[in-house]
Structures are given as C-alpha cells and as structure tokens.
C-alpha positions as CSV (number, residue, x, y, z in Angstrom):
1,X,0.0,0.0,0.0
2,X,1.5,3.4,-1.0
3,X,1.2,6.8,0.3
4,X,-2.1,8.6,0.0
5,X,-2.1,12.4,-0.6
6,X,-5.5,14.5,0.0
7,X,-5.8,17.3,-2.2
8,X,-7.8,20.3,-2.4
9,X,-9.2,21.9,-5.7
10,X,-8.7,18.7,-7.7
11,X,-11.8,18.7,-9.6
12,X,-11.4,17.3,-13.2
13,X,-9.2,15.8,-15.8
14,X,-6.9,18.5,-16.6
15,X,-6.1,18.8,-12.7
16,X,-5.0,15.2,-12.5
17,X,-3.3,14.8,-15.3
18,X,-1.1,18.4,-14.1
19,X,-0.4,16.7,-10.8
20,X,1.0,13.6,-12.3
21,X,3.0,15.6,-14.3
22,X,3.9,17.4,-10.9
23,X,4.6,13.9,-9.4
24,X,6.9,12.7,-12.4
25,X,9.1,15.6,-11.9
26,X,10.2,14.5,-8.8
27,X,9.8,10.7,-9.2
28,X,6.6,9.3,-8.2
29,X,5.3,6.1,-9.4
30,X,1.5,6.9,-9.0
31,X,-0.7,3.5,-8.0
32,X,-3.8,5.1,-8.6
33,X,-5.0,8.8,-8.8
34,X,-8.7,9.7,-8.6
35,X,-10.7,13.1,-7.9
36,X,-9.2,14.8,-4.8
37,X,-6.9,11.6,-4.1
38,X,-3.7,10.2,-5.2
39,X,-1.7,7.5,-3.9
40,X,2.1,7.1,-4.3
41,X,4.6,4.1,-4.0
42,X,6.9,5.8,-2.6
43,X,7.9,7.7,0.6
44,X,6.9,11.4,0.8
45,X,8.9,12.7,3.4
46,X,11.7,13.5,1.4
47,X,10.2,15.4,-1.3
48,X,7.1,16.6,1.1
49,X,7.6,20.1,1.1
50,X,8.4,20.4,-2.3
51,X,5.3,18.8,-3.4
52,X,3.3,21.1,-1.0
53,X,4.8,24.0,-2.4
54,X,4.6,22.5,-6.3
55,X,0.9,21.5,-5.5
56,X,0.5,25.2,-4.1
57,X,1.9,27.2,-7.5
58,X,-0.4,25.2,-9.4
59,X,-3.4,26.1,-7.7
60,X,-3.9,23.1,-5.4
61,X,-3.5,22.2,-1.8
62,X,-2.4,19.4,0.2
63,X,-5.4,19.1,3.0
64,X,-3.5,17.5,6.3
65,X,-6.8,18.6,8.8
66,X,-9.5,15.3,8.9
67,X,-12.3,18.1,9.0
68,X,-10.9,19.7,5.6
69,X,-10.4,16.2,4.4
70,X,-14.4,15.4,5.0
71,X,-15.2,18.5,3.5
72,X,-13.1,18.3,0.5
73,X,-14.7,14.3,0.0
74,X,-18.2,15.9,0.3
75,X,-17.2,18.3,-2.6
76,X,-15.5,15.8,-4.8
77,X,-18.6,13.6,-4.3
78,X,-21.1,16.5,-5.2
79,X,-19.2,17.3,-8.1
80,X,-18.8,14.0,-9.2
81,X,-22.5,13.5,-9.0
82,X,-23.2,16.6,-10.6
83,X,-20.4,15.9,-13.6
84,X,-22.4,12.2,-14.1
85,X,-25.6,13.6,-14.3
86,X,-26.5,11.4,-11.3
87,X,-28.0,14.0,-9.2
88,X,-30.7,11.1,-7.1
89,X,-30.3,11.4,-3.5
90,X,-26.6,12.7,-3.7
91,X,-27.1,13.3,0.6
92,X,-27.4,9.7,0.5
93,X,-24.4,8.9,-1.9
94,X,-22.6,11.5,0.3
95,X,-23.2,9.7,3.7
96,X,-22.7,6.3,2.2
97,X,-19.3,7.4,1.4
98,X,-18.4,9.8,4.2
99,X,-19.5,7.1,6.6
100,X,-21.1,9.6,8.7
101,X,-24.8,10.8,9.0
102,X,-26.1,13.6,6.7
103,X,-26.4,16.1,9.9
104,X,-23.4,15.4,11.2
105,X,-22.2,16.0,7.7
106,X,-23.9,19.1,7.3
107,X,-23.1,20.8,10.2
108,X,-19.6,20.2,9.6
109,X,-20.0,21.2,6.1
110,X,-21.7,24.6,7.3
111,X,-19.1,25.5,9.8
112,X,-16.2,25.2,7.7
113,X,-17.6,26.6,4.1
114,X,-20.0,29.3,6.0
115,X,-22.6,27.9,3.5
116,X,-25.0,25.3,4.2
117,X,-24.7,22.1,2.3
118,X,-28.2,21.9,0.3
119,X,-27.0,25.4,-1.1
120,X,-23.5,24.7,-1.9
121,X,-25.6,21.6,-4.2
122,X,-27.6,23.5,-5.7
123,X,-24.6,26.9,-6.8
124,X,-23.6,23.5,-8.3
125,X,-26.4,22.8,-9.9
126,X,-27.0,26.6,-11.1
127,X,-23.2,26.3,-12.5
128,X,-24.0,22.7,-14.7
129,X,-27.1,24.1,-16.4
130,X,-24.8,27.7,-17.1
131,X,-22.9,24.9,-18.8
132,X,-25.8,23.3,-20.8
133,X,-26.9,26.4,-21.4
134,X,-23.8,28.1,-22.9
135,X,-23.3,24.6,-24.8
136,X,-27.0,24.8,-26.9
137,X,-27.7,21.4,-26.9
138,X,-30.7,20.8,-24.6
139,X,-33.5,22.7,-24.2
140,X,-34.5,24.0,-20.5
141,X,-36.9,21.3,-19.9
142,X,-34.3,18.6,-20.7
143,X,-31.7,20.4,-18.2
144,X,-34.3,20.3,-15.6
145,X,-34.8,16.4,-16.4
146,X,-31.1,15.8,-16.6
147,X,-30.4,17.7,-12.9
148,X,-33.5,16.1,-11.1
149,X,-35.9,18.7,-11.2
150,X,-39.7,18.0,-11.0
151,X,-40.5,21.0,-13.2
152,X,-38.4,23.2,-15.3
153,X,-40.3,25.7,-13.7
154,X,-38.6,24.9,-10.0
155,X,-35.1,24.9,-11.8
156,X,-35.9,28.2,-13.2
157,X,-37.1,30.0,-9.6
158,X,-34.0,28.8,-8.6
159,X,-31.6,29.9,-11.2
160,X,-33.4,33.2,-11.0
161,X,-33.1,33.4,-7.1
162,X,-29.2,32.3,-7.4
163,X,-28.2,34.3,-10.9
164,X,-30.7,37.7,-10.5
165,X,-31.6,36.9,-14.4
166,X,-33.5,34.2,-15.9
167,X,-32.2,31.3,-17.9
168,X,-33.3,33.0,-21.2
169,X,-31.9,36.4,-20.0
170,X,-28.7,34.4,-19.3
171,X,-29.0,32.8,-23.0
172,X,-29.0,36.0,-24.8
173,X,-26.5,38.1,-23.1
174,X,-24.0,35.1,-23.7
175,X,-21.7,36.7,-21.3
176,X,-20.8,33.4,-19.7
177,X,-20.6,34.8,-16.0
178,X,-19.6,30.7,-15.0
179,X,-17.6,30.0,-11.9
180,X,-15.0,27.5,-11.9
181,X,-16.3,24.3,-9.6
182,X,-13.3,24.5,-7.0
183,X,-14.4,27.6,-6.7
184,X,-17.6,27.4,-5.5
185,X,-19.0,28.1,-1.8
C-alpha cells in the first residue's frame, strides 16, 4: 500500500493529469489517482515540502486537517454526481461514502464553508445548467430532467433566485458569468 495524498481543488481531468506531471518531476510512481486523491509508492517525506509548495503554485493544496479532508470528500462527491448527471439522492451517496450521517455531515459542512450544504448543491447545480446552457444542446426542460428537477419551472425559480436573471436572460446576453467548480462556496 503506498502513500495517500489528499488534495484540495482537484476537480477534473486537466487537474490530475497536471499533478502527475507534478509527481513525475520529482519521481513518483503513482498507483492510482482519482478526484481529490492520489496514492504514491513511494515515501513522501523527502520530497514533502516540495510537493506542497509545487501542489500550491499550481493552484492546489495538500489538506492535512480530517475536517478539511471530509469537506473536500463531500465536494468531490457533489461534483462528481453533478459531472455524471447522477444527481438522485446525492445526501445519500454522500453519507454512504463519508460514513457519517447527513447532519453530522452538514453541520460540519456549514461550519467550515460558512454555507449550508443543500446550497452549496444546488450553486452547483445553477453552475451545470450555465454549462448546458452556454453549450446549446438541450432545451431548459431537458436540463431540468437531466439535474432532477420535478419542473423546469422549480429549476428556473431557482436559477433566477441564485443568478438575479432568468435562464433566457442568461442565454441571450451570452456573457458566460460561469464559476469554476473549485471555486464554488
């Protein structure tokens, strides 16, 4: 079993594939690398510090606190969910793999972000159908379907209460105001 490193703002392809290029530079066979998580053969106290500070230029962080590593597990997982259009009962998926219960988790969550979890879900949510909508290929009723909304009048209260415009506003201005997903809270 090698070495596992936690790590903060680790959110898609282009993020792993820079921190295995990160991890090559200095040497590191990688045995697996996921979302948030990457696991090393080798010893890291040698070449700790410098892969903290590497990790750091690039934009990401090494999370050493348990609290931030919860937090940053219930982010990938939301993200992940969000990503896979599998947006069913993500609390559920999130305590399943957290291993703690969902008010436990959320009160955690709350206390560390200063946002609750349910609306750090649904920025989420509001940032995947800016996607769909700056991408043209489904129409606002299909977004709703593909996020889990009963109506696509519910996702559009909401997008409105998040975003101050509606989703047709947001269409024709086409001034993608999208936020980048490690950066939401």
């Amino acid at each position: 079993m090698g070495n596992t490193l936690l790590i903060k703002n680790m959110v898609c392809a282009r993020c792993k594939s820079t921190i295995v290029d990160l991890l090559k530079r200095y040497n590191f066979d990688i045995e697996s690398i996921e979302l948030g998580k990457v696991v090393v053969k080798q010893e890291l106290k040698n070449n700790y510090e410098a892969i903290k500070t590497g990790l750091k230029d690039l934009g990401f962080e090494l999370i050493e606190e348990e609290s931030k590593v919860l937090i940053e597990k219930v982010k990938l997982v939301v993200i992940q969910c969000i990503s896979e259009n599998n947006v069913d009962h993500i609390i559920s998926k999130i305590t399943k793999e957290i291993g703690k219960n969902d008010s436990a988790i959320s009160k955690l969550f709350s206390k560390s972000e200063g946002i609750t979890l349910e609306k750090y879900i649904i920025n989420l949510k509001i940032e995947k159908v800016k996607e769909y909508i700056q991408l043209n290929q489904l129409n606002f009723s299909e977004i709703a379907y593909n996020l889990n909304y009963n109506t696509s009048s519910h996702l559009a209260k909401q997008f409105k209460s998040v975003t101050g415009m509606s989703m047709s506003e947001y269409k024709k201005i086409q001034n993608w105001d999208r936020k980048e997903l490690d950066q939401i809270v």
